[in-house]
DRENDRENVEX-702833 format. One record per residue (C-alpha): x negated, y negated, z negated; residue in three letters. Coordinates in steps of 0.25 Angstrom, whole numbers, padded with zeros to 4 digits, always signed. Each point is the difference from the previous one (the first is absolute). Layout:
<rs>
XYZAla;...
</rs>
This chain:
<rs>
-0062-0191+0005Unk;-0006+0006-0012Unk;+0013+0006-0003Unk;+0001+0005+0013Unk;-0014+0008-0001Unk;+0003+0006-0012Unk;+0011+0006+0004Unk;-0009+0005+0013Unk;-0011+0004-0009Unk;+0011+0008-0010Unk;+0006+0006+0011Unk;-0013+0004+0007Unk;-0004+0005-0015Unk;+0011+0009-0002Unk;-0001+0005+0015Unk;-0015+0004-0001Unk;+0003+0006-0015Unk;+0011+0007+0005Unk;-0006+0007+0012Unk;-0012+0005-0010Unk;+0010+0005-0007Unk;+0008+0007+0012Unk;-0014+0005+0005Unk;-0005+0006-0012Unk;+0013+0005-0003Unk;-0001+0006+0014Unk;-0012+0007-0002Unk;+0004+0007-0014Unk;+0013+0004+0007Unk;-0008+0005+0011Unk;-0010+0008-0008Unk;+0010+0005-0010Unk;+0008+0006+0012Unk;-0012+0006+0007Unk;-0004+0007-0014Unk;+0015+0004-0001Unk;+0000+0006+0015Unk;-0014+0007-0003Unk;+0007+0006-0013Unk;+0013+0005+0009Unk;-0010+0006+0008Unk;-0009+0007-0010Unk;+0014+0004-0008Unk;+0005+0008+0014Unk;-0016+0002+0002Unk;+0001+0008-0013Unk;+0010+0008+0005Unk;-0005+0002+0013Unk;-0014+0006-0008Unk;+0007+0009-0009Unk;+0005+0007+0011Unk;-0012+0002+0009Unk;-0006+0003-0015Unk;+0010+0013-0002Unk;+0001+0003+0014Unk;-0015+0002-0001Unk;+0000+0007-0014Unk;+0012+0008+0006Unk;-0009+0005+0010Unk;-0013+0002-0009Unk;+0010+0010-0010Unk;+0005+0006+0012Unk;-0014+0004+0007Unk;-0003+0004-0015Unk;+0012+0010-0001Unk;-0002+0006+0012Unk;-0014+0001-0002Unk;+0003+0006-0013Unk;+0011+0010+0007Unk;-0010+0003+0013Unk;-0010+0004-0010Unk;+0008+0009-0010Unk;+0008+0006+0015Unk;-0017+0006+0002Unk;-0001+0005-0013Unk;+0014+0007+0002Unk;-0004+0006+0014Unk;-0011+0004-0005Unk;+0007+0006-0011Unk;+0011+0007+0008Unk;-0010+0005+0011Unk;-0007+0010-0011Unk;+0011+0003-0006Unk;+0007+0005+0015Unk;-0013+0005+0004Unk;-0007+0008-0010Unk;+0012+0001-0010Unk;+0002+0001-0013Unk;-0005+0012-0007Unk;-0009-0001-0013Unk;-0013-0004+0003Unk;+0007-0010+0011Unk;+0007-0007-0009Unk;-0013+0000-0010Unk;-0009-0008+0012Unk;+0012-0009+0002Unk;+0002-0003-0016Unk;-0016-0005+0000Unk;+0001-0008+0013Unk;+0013-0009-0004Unk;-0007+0001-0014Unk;-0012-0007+0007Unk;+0008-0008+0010Unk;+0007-0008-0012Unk;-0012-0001-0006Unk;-0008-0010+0010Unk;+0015-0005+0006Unk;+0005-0008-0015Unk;+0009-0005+0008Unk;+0007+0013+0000Unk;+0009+0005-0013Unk;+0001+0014+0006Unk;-0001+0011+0010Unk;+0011+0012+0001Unk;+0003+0011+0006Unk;+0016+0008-0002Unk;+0001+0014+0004Unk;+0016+0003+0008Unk;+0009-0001-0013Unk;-0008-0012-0006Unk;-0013+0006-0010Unk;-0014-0004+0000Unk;-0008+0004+0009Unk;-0012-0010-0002Unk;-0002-0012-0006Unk;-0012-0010-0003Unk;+0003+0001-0013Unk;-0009+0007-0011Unk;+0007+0011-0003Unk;+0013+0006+0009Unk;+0015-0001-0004Unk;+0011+0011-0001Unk;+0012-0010+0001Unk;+0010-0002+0014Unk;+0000-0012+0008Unk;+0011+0005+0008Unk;+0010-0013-0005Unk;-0009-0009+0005Unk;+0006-0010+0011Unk;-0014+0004+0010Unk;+0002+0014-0004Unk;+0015+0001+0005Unk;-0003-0008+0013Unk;-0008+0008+0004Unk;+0005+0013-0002Unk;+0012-0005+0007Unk;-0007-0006+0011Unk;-0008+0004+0010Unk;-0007-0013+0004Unk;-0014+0002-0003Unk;-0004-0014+0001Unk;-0006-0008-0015Unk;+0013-0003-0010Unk;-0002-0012-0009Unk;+0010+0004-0010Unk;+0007-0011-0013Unk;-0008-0003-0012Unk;-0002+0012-0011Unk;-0004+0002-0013Unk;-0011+0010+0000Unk;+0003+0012-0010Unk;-0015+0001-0002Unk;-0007-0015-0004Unk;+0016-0006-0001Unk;-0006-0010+0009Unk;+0008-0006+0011Unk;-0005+0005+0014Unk;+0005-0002+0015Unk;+0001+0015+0005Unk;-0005+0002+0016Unk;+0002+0013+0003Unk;+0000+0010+0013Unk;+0007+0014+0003Unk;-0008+0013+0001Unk;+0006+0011+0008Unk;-0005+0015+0003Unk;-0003+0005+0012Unk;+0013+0001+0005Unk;+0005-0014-0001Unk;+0007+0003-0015Unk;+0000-0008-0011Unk;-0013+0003-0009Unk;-0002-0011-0010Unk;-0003-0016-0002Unk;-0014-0006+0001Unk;+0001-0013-0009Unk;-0009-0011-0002Unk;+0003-0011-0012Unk;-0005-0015-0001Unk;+0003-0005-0013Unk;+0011-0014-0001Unk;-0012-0007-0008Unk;-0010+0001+0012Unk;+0010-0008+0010Unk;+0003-0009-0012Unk;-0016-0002-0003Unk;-0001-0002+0014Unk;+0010-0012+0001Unk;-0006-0007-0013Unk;-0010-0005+0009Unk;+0009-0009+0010Unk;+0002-0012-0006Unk;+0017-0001+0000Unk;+0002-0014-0010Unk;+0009+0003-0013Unk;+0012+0007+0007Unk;-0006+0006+0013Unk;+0004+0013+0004Unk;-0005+0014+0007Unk;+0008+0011+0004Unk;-0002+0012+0005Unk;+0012+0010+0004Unk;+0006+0010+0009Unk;+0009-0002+0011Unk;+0012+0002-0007Unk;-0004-0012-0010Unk;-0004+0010-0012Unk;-0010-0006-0010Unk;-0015+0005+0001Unk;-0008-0011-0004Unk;+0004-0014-0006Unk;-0009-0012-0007Unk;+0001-0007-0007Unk;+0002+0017-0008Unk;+0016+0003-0003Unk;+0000+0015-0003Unk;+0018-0002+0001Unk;-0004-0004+0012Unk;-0007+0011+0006Unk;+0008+0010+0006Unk;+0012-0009+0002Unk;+0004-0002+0014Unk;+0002-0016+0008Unk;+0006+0007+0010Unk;+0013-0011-0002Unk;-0013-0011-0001Unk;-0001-0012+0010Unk;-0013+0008+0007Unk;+0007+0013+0004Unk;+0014-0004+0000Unk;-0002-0011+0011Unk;-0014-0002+0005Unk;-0005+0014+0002Unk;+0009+0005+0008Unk;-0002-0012+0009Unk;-0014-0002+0000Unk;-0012+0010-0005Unk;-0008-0011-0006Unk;+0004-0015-0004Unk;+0003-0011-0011Unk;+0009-0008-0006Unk;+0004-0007-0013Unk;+0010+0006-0010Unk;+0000+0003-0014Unk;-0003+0015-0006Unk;+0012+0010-0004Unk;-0008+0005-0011Unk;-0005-0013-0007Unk;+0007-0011+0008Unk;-0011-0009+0001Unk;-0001-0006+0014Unk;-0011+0003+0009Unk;-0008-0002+0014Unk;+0001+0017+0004Unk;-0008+0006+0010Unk;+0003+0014+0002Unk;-0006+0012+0012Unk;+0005+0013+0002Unk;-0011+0009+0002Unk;+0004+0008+0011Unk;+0008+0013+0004Unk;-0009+0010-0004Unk;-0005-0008-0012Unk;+0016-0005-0008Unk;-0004-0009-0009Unk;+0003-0017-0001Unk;-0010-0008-0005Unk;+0005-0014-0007Unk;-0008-0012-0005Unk;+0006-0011-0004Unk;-0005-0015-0008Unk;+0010-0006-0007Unk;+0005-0013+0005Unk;+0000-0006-0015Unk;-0017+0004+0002Unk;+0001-0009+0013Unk;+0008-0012-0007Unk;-0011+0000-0012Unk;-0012-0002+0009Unk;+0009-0010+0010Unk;+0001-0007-0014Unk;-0013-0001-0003Unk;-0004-0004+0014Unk;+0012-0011-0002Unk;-0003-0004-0015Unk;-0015-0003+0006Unk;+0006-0007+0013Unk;+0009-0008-0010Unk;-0013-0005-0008Unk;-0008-0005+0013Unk;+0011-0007+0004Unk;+0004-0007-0013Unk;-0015-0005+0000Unk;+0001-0003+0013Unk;+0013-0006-0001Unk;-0005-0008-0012Unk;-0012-0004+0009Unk;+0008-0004+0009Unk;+0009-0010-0009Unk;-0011-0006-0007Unk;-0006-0004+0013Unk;+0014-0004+0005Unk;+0000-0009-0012Unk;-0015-0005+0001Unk;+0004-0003+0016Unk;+0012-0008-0006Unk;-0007-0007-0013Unk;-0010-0004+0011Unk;+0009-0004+0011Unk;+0007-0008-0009Unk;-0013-0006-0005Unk;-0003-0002+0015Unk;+0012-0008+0001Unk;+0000-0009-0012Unk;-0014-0003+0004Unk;+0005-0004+0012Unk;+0011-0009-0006Unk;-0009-0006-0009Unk;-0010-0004+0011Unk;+0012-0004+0007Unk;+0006-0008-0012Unk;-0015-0006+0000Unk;-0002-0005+0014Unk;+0015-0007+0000Unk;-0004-0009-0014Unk;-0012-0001+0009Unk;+0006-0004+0012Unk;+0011-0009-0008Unk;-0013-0005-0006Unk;-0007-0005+0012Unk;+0015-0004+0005Unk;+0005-0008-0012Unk;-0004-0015-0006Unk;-0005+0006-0014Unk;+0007-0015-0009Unk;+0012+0001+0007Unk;+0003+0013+0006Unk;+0002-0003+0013Unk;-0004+0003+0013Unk;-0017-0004+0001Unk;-0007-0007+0012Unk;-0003+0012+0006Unk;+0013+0008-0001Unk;+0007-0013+0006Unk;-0009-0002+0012Unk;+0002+0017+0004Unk;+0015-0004-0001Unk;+0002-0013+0007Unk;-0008+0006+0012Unk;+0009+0013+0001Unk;+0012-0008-0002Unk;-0002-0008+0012Unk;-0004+0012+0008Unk;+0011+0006-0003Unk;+0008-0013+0001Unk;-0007-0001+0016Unk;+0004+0015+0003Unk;+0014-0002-0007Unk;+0002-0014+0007Unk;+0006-0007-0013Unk;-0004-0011-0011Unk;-0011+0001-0010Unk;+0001-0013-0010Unk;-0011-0004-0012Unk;+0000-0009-0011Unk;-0011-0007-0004Unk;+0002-0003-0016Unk;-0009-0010-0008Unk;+0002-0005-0014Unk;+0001-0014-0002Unk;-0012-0008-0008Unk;-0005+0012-0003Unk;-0014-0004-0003Unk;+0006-0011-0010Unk;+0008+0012-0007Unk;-0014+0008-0003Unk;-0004-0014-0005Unk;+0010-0003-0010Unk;+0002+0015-0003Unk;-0012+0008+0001Unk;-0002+0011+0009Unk;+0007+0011-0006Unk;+0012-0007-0002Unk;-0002-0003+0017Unk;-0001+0016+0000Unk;+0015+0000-0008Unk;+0004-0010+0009Unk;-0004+0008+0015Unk;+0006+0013-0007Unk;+0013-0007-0002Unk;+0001-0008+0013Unk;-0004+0015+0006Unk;+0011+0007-0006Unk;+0012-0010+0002Unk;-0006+0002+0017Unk;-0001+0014-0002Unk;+0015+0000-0004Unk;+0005-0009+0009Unk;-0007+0008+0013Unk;+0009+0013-0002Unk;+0002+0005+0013Unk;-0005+0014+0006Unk;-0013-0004+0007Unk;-0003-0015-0006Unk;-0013+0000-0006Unk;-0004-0009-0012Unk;-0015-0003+0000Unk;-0013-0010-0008Unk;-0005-0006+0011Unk;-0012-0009-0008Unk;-0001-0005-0012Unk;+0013-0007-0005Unk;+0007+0002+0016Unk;+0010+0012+0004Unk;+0005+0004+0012Unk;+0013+0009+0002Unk;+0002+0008+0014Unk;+0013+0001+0006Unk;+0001+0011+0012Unk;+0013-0003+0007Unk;+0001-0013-0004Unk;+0004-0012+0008Unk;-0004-0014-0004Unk;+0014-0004-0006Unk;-0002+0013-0008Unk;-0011-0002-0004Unk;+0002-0015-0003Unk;+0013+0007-0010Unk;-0009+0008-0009Unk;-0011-0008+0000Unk;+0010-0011-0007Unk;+0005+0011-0010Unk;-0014+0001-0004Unk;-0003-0013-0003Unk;+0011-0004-0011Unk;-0002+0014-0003Unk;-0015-0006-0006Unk;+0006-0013-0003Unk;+0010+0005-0008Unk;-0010+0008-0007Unk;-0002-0011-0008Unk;-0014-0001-0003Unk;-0008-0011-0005Unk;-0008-0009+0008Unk;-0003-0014-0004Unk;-0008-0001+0012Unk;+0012+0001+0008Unk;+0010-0010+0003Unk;+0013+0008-0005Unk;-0008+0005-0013Unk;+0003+0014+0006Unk;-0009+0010+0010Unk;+0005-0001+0014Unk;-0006+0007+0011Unk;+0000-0007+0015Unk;+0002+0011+0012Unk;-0003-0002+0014Unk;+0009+0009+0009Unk;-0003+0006+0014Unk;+0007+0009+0009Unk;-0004+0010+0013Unk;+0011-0001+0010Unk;+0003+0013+0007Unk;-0011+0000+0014Unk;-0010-0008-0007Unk;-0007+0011-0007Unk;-0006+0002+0015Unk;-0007-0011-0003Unk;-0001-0003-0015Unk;-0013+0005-0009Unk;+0000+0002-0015Unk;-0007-0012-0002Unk;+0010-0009+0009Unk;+0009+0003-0009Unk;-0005+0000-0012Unk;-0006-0015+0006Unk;+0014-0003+0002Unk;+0004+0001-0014Unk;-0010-0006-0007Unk;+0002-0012+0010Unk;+0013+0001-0006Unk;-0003+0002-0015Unk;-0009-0013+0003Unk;+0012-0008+0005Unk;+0008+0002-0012Unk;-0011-0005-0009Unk;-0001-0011+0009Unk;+0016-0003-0001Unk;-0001+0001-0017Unk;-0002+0014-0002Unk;+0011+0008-0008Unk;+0006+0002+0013Unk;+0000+0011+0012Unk;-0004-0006+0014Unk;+0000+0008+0013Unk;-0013-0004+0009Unk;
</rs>
């Protein structure tokens, strides 16, 4: 039996331990995948912000340029109308020099005014002092001179022969009165106001604003390339493909210019008004803040995870604990049991252990209809060997008659037990009485042959006198616990009565 529980209690341990260890196993897996989807998430969330993030800034650059192009298309009316209207002889010309003069002065924005006579000379200008010099090799001027729409012209990028600077031209056709071409009204923004303008957005390390006409030429480009301005994308992934097939949209793709690879938005202005707008984060921008976001993730879930394995480990130690506390109770209450079960001089069966026995066997024997036999063991002159000896020497004597029982009675079932003093009794549950008779011989000159001293005793040697009595199949109906036990001790007292050394049924 204790074999048998430990291999219970083992296999119970390593089934509880196991299970911890399945469960908490189970629950890192669980959260480290629920940290992984919610990073795959906020990884395609990153992208999915950077392009409402452009598509919004794309929109923000557009209404500014066309804010920028309504505003300078006023000033040019405005321009044109006078000119048309009240022409330009000398002291015309002098009133329109002081208001563009004064126009620039409280728009900053503005680089410069101008106004172009038929073969391209200044007519007026905001600047402080008039110029002699042709602009007839402009690209606005030859547009307009050969064309008659009157409608504002946004024209490529220019280096301004005045300041040097670089300026957007937007310009509009003057006629005479008769319809005929009579000079070019021109209003200039500087390159560096769009460029300040766009400082402002917040783009990353390689984001990207782009402003250019229809036919993909160059106006404005941050991060600033001047080789870039003026150079046309015309072949680029935005007006080769998606223009033509949508007016505004997005997509990912990387740069012709510096080939890094970006989230674009991009909006065409509008017929009237030809120009693109393009805004763009770079994708490398979006993978450095998804890092960080993942590095930070990474550290919660390693001191979670570490939480996590020293709680497993602690929910182990303390089931293990658990269970050898358990054990050792166990362990405890069987040297307990065996104690209150077991003669404590010879190490078999007590009173008590013998008297729960003999009552279950012949229940069982009653159920079962079959024999139940006992023997009834007393040693001979055993009051005369205490005498002679002493009393421990009695003790040596009973251990020894004990054992040499004990060996005798092998068989699954038979029970060896001290019934009193120097008296044994032996159980025998499917035993009939020539059984019984056999093994209670055995027992016998197993004691005499012993061969321990007793001068008290006739043969010089300890003998032991049994008494033999068997329940027959049918009589358990009708036999107690104590009948029997009468029965053999009737019989132990007939042996003794016929010499002792000798076994005697009743």
């Amino acid at each position: 039996m204790p074999f048998r529980h430990r291999l219970i209690q083992q296999y119970v341990s390593t089934r509880v331990e196991r299970l911890a260890i399945v469960f908490t196993l189970s629950v890192m897996l669980i959260f480290v995948l629920a940290v992984a989807w919610q990073l795959e998430r906020s990884y395609r969330q990153g992208y999915d912000d950077a392009r409402v993030n452009t598509a919004n800034l794309a929109l923000a650059v557009d209404q500014h340029v066309q804010d920028v192009v309504k505003q300078a298309d006023q000033i040019l009316y405005a321009m044109v109308e006078r000119v048309e209207w009240d022409g330009a002889s000398p002291q015309q010309l002098d009133r329109m020099h002081k208001m563009l003069f004064q126009q620039v002065q409280v728009m900053p924005q503005l680089h410069g005014l101008f106004i172009y006579g038929p073969d391209g000379q200044w007519l007026a200008s905001s600047l402080g002092e008039r110029q002699t010099r042709s602009n007839a090799d402009r690209e606005y001027f030859r547009y307009h001179r050969a064309s008659r729409d009157k409608a504002v012209h946004v024209g490529p990028v220019i280096n301004s022969r005045t300041t040097g600077d670089l300026i957007i031209p937007i310009s509009r056709r003057i006629e005479d009165e008769d319809g005929h071409f009579a000079g070019v009204a021109l209003v200039t923004f500087k390159v560096q106001y769009f460029l300040d303008f766009y400082d402002d957005f917040d783009l990353g390390t390689d984001g990207l604003i782009l402003l250019a006409l229809r036919d993909g030429t160059v106006l404005v480009r941050r991060p600033f390339d001047a080789s870039v301005i003026g150079t046309s994308l015309a072949n680029g992934r935005v007006f080769a493909d998606l223009l033509p097939r949508a007016p505004i949209g997005s997509d990912v793709f990387s740069s012709k210019v510096d080939h890094i690879e970006r989230v674009f938005a991009y909006r065409a202005l509008g017929q009237d008004i030809p120009l693109v707008v393009e805004a763009a984060i770079a994708t490398d921008d979006i993978h450095a803040r998804w890092l960080r976001s993942a590095w930070a993730s990474a550290v919660v879930v390693a001191i979670v995870i570490g939480g996590m394995g020293l709680f497993g480990w602690a929910l182990v130690r303390q089931i293990r604990g658990t269970l050898r506390s358990e054990e050792e109770l166990r362990q405890a209450r069987d040297v307990l049991e065996k104690l209150a079960m077991q003669d404590g001089l010879t190490g078999l069966a007590n009173r008590r252990h013998f008297d729960l026995t003999i009552a279950s066997e012949i229940n069982r024997a009653r159920r079962a209809e079959t024999c139940v036999a006992l023997l009834l063991i007393d040693i001979d002159h055993f009051k005369r060997f205490n005498d002679l000896y002493g009393h421990p020497a009695g003790d040596a004597c009973i251990r020894a008659v004990a054992d040499a029982i004990a060996g005798s009675a092998s068989r699954a079932g038979e029970l060896a037990a001290r019934y009193g003093g120097e008296e044994l009794a032996v159980l025998l549950p499917g035993a009939n009485l020539s059984t019984a008779r056999t093994l209670a011989e055995r027992m016998r000159m197993a004691v005499r042959n012993l061969g321990v001293a007793h001068e008290g005793n006739a043969l010089g040697v300890v003998t032991v006198s049994i008494g033999v009595h068997a329940m027959m199949p049918g009589e358990a109906e009708h036999t107690a616990v104590e009948t029997l036990i009468q029965a053999a001790d009737q019989a132990l007292y007939r042996a003794k009565e016929e010499g002792r050394d000798c076994v005697r049924p009743l």
